[in-house]
PLY file of the C-alpha trace (Angstrom):
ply
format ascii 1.0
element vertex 444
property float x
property float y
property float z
element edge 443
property int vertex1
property int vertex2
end_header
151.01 -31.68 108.63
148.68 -30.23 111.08
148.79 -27.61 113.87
148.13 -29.88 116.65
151.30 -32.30 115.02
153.67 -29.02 113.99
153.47 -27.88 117.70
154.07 -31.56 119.35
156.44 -32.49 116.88
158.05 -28.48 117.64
158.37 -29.59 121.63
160.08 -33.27 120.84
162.53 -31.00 118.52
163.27 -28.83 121.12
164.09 -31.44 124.01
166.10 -33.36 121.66
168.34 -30.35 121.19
168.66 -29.72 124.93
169.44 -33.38 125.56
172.07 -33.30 123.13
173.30 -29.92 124.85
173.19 -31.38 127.91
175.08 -34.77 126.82
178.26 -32.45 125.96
180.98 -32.53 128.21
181.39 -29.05 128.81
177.66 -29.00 130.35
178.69 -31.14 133.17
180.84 -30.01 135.79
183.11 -33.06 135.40
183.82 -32.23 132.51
182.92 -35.49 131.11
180.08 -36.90 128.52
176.38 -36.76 130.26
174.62 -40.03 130.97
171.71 -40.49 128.34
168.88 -40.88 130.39
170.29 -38.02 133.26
170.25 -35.61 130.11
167.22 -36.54 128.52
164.67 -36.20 131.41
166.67 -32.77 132.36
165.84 -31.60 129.19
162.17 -32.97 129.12
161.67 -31.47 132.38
163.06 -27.75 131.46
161.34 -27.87 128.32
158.10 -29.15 130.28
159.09 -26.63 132.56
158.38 -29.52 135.35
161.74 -28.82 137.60
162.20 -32.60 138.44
165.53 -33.72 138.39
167.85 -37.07 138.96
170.79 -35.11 139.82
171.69 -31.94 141.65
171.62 -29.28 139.12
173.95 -27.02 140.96
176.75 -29.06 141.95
176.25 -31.99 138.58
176.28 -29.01 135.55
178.81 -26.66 134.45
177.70 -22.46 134.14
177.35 -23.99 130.54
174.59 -26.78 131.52
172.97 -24.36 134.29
172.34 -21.63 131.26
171.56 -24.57 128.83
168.79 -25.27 131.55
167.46 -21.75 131.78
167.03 -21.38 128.32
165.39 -24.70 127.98
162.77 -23.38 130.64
162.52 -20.42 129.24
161.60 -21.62 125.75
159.70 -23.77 127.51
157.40 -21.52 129.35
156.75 -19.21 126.63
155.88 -22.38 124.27
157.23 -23.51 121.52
154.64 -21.02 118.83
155.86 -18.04 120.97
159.40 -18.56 120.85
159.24 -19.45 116.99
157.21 -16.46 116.09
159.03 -14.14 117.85
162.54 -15.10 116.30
160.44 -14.91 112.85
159.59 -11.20 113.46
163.02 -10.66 115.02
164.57 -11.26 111.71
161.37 -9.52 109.17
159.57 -12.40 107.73
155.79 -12.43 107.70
154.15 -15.74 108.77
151.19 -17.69 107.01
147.86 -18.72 107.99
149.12 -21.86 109.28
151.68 -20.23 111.83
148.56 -17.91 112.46
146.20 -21.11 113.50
149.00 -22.45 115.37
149.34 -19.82 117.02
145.67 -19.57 118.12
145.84 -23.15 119.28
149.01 -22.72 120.98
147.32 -19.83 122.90
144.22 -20.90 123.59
142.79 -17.36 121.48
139.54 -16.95 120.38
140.91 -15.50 116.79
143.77 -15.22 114.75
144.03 -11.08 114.39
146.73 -9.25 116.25
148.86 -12.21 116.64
152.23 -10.44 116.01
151.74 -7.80 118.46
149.93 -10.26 121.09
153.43 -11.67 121.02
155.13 -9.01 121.59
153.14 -8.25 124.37
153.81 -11.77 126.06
157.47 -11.36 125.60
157.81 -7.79 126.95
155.21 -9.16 129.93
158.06 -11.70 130.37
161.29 -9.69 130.21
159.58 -6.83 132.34
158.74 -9.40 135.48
161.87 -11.76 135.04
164.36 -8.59 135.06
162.35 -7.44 138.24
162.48 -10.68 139.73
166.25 -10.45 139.33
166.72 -7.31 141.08
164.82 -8.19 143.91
166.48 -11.74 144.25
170.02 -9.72 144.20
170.20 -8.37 147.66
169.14 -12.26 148.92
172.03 -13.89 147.06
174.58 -11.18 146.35
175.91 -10.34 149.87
176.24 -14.36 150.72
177.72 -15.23 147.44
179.49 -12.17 145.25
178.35 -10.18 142.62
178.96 -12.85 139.89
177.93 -15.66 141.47
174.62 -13.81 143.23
173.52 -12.37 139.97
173.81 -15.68 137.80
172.15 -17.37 141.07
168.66 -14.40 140.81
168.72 -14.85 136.99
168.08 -18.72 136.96
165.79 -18.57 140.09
163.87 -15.63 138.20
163.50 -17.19 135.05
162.75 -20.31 137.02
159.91 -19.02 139.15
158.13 -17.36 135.94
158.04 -20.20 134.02
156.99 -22.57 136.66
160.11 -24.75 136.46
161.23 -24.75 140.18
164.72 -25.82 139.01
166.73 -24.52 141.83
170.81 -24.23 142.21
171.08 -24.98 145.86
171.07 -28.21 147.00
168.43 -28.04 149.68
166.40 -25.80 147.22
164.53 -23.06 148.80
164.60 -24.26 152.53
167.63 -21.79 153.16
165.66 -18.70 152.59
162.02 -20.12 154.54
162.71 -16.98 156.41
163.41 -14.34 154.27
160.63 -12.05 152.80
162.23 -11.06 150.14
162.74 -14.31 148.56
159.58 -15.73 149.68
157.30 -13.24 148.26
159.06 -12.62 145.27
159.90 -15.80 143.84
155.41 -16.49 144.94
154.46 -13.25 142.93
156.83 -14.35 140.10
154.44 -17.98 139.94
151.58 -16.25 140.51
151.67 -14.18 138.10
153.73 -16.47 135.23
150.81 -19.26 135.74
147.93 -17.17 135.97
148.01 -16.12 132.34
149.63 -13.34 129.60
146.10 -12.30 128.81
144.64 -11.82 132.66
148.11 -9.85 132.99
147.59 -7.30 130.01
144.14 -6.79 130.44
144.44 -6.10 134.15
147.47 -3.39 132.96
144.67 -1.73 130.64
142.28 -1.90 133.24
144.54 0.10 135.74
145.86 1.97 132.47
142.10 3.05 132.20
141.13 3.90 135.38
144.59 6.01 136.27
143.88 7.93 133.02
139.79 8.20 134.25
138.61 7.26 131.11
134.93 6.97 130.84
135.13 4.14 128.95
136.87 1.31 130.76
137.87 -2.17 129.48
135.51 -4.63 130.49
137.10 -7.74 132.03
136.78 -11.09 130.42
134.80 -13.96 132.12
138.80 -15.59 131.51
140.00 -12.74 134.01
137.31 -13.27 136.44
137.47 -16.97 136.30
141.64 -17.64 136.54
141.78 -14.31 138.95
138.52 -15.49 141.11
139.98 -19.19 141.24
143.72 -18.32 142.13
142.86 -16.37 144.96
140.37 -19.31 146.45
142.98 -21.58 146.10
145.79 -19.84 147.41
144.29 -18.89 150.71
142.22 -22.03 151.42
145.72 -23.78 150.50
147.18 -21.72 152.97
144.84 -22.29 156.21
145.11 -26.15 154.97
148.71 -26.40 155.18
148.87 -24.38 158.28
146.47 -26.57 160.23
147.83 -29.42 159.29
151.39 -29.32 159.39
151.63 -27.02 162.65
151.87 -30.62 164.42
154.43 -31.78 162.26
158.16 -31.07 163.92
159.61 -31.88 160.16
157.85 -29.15 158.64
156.22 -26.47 160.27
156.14 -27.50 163.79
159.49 -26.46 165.01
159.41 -23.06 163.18
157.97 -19.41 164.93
154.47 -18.48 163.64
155.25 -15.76 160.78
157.13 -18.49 159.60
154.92 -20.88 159.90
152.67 -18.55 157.75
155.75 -17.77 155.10
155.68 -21.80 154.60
152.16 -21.96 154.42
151.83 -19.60 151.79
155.15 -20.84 149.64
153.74 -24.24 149.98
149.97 -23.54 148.66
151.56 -21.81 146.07
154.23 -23.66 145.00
152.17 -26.53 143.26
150.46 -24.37 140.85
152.81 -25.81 139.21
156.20 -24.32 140.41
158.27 -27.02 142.29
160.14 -24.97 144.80
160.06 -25.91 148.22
160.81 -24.57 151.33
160.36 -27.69 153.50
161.00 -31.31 152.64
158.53 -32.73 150.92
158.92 -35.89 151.64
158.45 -35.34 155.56
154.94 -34.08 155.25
152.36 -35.66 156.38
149.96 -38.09 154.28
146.95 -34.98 155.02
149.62 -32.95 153.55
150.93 -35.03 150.65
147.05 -35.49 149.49
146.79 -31.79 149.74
149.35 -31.21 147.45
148.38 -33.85 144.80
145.17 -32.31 144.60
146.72 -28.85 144.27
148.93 -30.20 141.80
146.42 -31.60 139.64
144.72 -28.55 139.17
147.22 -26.53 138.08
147.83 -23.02 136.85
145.50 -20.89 134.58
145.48 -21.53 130.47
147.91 -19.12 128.47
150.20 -19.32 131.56
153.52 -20.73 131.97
152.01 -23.76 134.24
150.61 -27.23 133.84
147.86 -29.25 135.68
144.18 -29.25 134.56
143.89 -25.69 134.56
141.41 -23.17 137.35
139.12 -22.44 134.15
138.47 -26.44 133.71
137.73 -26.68 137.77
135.54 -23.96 137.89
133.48 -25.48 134.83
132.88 -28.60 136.23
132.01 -27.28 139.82
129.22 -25.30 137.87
128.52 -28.08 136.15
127.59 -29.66 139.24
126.41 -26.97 141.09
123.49 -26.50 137.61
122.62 -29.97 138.27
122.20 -29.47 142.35
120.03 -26.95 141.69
117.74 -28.45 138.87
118.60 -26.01 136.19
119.80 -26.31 132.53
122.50 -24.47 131.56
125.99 -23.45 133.07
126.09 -20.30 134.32
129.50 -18.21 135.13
129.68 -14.62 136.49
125.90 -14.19 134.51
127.65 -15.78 131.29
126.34 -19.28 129.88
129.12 -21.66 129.41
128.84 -23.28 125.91
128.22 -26.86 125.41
131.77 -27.15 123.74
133.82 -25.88 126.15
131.79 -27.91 128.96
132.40 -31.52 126.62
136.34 -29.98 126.20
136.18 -29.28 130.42
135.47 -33.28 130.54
137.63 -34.71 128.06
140.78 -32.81 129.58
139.67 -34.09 133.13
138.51 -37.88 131.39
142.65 -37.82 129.70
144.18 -36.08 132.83
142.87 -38.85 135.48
143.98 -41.34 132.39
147.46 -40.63 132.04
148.11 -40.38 135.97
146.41 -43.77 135.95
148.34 -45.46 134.15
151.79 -43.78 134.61
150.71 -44.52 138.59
149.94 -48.65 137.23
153.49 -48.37 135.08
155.68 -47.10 138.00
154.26 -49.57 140.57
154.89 -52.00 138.36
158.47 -51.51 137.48
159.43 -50.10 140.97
157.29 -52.53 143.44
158.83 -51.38 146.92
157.62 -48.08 146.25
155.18 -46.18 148.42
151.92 -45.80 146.32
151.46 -41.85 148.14
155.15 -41.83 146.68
154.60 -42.92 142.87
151.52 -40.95 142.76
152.74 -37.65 143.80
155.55 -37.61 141.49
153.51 -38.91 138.45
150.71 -36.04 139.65
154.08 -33.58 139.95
155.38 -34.66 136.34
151.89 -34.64 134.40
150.82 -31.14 135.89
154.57 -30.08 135.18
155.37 -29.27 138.91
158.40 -30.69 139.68
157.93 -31.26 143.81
159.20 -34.08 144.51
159.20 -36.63 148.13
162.75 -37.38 147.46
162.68 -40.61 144.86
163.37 -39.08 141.28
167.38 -40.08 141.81
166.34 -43.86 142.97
163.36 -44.91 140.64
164.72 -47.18 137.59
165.37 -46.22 134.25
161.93 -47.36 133.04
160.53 -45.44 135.64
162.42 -42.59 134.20
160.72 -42.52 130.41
157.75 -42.84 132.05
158.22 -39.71 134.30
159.56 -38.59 131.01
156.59 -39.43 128.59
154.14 -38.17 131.40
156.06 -34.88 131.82
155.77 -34.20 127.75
152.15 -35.32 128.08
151.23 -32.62 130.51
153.08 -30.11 129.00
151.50 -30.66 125.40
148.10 -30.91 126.69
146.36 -34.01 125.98
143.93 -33.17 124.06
146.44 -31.60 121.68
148.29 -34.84 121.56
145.29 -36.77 120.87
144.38 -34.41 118.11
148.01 -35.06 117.13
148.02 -38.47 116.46
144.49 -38.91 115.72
143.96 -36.00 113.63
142.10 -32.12 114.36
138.53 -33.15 114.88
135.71 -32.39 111.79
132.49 -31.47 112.63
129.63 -33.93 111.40
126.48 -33.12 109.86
125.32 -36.73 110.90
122.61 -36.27 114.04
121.19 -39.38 116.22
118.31 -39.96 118.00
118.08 -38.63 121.37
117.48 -41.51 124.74
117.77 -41.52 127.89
120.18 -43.53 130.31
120.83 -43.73 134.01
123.36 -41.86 135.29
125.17 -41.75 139.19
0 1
1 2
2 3
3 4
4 5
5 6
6 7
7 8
8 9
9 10
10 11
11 12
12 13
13 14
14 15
15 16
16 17
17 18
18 19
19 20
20 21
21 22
22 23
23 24
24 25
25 26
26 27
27 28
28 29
29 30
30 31
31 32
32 33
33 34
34 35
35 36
36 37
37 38
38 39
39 40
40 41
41 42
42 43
43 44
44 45
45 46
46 47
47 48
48 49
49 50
50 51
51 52
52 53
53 54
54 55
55 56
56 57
57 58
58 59
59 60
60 61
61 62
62 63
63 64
64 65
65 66
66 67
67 68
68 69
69 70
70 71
71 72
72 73
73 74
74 75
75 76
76 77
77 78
78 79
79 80
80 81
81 82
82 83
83 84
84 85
85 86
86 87
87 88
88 89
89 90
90 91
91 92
92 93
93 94
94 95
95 96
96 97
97 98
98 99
99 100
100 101
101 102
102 103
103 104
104 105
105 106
106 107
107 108
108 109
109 110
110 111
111 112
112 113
113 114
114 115
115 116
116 117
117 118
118 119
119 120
120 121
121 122
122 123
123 124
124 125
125 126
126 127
127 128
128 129
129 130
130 131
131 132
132 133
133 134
134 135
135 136
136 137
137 138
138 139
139 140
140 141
141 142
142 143
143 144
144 145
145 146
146 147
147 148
148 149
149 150
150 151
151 152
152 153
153 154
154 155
155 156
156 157
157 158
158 159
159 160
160 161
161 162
162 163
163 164
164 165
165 166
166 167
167 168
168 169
169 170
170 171
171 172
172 173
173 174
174 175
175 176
176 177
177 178
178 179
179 180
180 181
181 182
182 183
183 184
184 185
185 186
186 187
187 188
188 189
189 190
190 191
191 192
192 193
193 194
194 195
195 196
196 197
197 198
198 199
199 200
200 201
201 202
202 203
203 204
204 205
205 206
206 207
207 208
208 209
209 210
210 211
211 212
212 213
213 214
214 215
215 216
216 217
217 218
218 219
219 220
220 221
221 222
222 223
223 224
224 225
225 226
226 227
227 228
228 229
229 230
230 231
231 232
232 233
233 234
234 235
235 236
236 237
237 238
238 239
239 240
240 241
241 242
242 243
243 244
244 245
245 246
246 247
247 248
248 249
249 250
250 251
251 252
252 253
253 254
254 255
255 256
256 257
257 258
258 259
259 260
260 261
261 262
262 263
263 264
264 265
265 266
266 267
267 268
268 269
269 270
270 271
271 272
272 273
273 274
274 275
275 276
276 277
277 278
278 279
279 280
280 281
281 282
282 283
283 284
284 285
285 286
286 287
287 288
288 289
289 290
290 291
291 292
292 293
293 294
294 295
295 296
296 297
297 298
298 299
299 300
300 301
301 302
302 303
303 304
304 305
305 306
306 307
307 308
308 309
309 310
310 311
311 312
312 313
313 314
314 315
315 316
316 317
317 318
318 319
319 320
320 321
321 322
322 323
323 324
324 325
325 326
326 327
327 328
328 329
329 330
330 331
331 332
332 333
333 334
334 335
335 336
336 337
337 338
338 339
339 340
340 341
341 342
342 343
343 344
344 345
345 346
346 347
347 348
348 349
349 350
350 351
351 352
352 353
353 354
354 355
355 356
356 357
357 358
358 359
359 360
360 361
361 362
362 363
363 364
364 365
365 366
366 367
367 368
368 369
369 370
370 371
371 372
372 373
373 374
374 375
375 376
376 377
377 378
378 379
379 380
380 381
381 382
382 383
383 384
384 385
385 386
386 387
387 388
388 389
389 390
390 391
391 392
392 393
393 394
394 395
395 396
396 397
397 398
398 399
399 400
400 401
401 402
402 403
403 404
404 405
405 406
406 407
407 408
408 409
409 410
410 411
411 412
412 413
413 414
414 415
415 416
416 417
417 418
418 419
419 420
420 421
421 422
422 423
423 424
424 425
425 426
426 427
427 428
428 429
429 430
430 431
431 432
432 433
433 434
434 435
435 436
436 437
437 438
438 439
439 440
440 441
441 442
442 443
C-alpha cells in the first residue's frame, strides 16, 4: 500500500470510529441511538476539523459526545501520521521507513531525519498553547457558569480554536462574548497561531531563543517562515479594513454595535475563515460584499503544516509571483531573493486546478439536489466545507441528506488534500525519462 493510500485510508478509519462513537446512546443527550447521517458528518467534520454541524452540539450531545468531539478534532488537527507516531513512541517501538515517508508527506518536510523528535515538538507546541488557551478562557466562562461547567466549556473552545474546528457549545456560538477581550483575542491568537504552522512556530521560538541568549550565530528564517508569516499578516489586516467598511452599514452585523466593537468583529471575522468557523455575528445576515469576502478568505486558507484547510498562503503567494514574473517580462519566480522551483510552481497549480474542481462540482451537486437554494448560499458552505472552515449562513440543518454526503465527501476532500487523494487512488507519481519536443501555443 502506499503513503498517500495508508494516510487517506488512516482518516476514513478514524471518522468511522467517531461516527460509531457518536451513534451510541450515551453520546446523545437523549439518551437515545444517534441518527446515521447526524453522526457521520459530525464526525467527518471534527476529524476534518471543519466545525459544521446539523445539530446543536451543546444542547444535542451528552459530556460523553462533547469529549468524543474534542478528541475527534484534536486527532484531527494534529493529523492522522502525528497522532499515530506519537502513540508508537509513547509505548517504545521504533517505526520503519515507510512510517518515516509518511510522515514526510503528512508534513509537508523536506527530509525524513529527526522525525521522532519533530513530533514531539508539535505535540508539546500543542499542549503548551491549548493549556494556555484554557486558562485564559476560564475567567470568561467560569464566573457565568461554575467551575465544572466553565472549565469543560475553555477546554473544548481551546482545543477547538487550535485546531481550526470552530465547534462551539453555545448555541449562538461566539456572538455572546463579541465584546469581551479576553475571549476575542485569545480564541484569534489560538487560530492564528494553530493554522499558521508547527514549523513557523518552533523556528520563531529558536529565533527569540537566539537572540535572548545573543548568540552570534542566529537561525536563519526559512523562505516557509517569511512566506506563511508575511502572508498572514496581509491578510488579516486587509481582511479587517474590508469587513469594517463594509459591514459598518449593515444594522445585522456591525452597524448597531460601538466602534471598538466594531473593530473586535472586524478582526474575529477576518480571522475566523482561515479556517476556524467561529463567529461572532450571524453569518447569514451579512451582506453579499461580505459573504464574497469571506469565500475568498475561505478559499485560501491557513498555512501548510498547520491545523487549517483552504489552498494554503504559500500556494497564493506562488501564483501572485507567478504573475507578477510574467508582468514584468522575466523568467523565473522569485521569493524574498529565492527562485521558486519549477515543481513546486506545477504543484502551486494543480492544488489551485483540483481546489476550484471540487468546489465546482460540489457547488453543481448541491444546486442540483437542493434547487430553492441561494447559489451565494450553496457556495459558501461548499467553500466552508472544502477549506475545512465550518462558517456557515444558517442551512447545514435544512439541506437534504444527499446534500449532506456531499458536504461530507467535500469536507474529507479538503482535509486530505487533493493532490494526496489523487495520488491515492491513482498511484504516487514516477518520474519519466521520456522528453518531448518543445512548441509554442497561445495563451490568455
Amino acid at each position: 500500500m502506499t503513503v498517500s493510500r495508508t494516510i487517506c485510508l488512516g482518516f476514513l478509519a478514524v471518522i468511522a470510529v467517531g461516527t460509531v462513537l457518536l451513534m451510541m446512546p450515551f453520546s446523545t443527550s437523549s439518551g437515545t441511538w444517534n441518527d446515521l447521517i447526524v453522526a457521520l458528518f459530525t464526525s467527518t467534520s471534527a476529524v476534518c476539523v471543519t466545525g459544521l454541524s446539523v445539530v446543536d452540539p451543546g444542547t444535542y450531545f451528552s459530556f460523553w459526545g462533547q469529549l468524543f468531539i474534542a478528541l475527534l478534532a484534536q486527532i484531527g488537527g494534529l493529523g492522522y501520521m502525528t497522532t499515530t507516531t506519537f502513540l508508537i513512541l509513547l509505548i517504545g517501538r521504533r517505526f520503519d521507513l515507510r512510517q518515516k515517508i509518511a510522515i514526510q508527506q503528512a508534513l509537508d518536510r523536506p527530509g525524513m531525519s529527526g522525525s521522532a523528535q519533530v513530533i514531539r515538538s508539535i505535540i508539546a507546541t500543542t499542549l503548551i498553547f491549548e493549556i494556555t488557551g484554557v486558562f485564559l478562557l476560564l475567567p470568561a466562562f467560569v464566573p457565568q457558569y461554575g467551575w465544572s461547567e466553565g472549565l469543560w466549556l475553555a477546554i473544548f473552545h481551546s482545543i477547538n480554536a487550535w485546531n481550526n474546528a470552530g465547534f462551539s457549545l453555545f448555541k449562538d456560538n461566539l456572538i455572546s462574548y463579541q465584546s469581551s477581550f479576553l475571549v476575542v483575542f485569545t480564541i484569534t491568537g489560538l487560530i492564528i497561531f494553530g493554522g499558521i504552522g508547527y514549523q513557523v512556530i518552533l523556528e520563531a521560538y529558536i529565533w527569540l531563543r537566539d537572540r535572548i541568549r545573543h548568540k552570534k550565530e542566529t537561525l536563519i528564517l526559512s523562505l516557509d517562515f517569511k512566506v506563511a508569516t508575511s502572508t498572514t499578516i496581509i491578510l488579516l489586516i486587509l481582511g479587517t479594513i474590508t469587513f469594517f467598511l463594509i459591514e459598518i452599514r449593515n444594522p445585522q452585523t456591525f452597524g448597531s454595535l460601538g466602534l471598538v466593537d466594531q473593530f473586535l468583529v472586524a478582526w474575529f471575522q477576518s480571522v475566523t475563515p482561515r479556517t476556524a468557523g467561529f463567529n461572532t455575528i450571524d453569518i447569514g445576515k451579512m451582506t453579499t460584499a461580505g459573504l464574497f469576502i469571506t469565500i475568498a478568505l475561505m478559499f485560501i486558507g491557513a498555512s501548510p503544516g498547520g491545523t487549517g484547510g483552504g489552498m494554503k498562503t504559500t500556494t497564493l503567494r506562488v501564483l501572485t509571483s507567478c504573475t507578477k514574473t510574467i508582468l514584468q517580462g522575466k523568467e523565473e519566480v522569485l521569493l524574498y531573493e529565492r527562485k521558486i522551483a519549477i515543481s513546486l510552481i506545477l504543484k502551486a497549480v494543480g492544488v489551485l486546478v483540483g481546489s476550484i474542481t471540487t468546489v465546482i462540482l460540489a457547488t453543481i451537486l448541491i444546486s442540483l439536489t437542493d434547487p430553492k437554494l441561494d447559489f451565494i448560499q450553496i457556495l459558501f458552505e461548499v467553500v466552508s466545507a472544502f477549506a475545512t472552515v465550518g462558517l456557515s449562513t444558517g442551512i447545514t440543518a435544512s439541506v437534504s441528506p444527499a446534500a449532506k454526503l456531499v458536504l461530507i465527501i467535500t469536507m474529507y476532500i479538503g482535509r486530505v488534500g487533493v493532490l494526496l487523494l489523487m495520488s491515492a487512488i491513482l498511484g504516487d507519481p514516477r518520474p519519466t525519462r521520456i522528453h518531448y519536443p518543445e512548441e509554442n501555443l497561445l495563451v490568455g
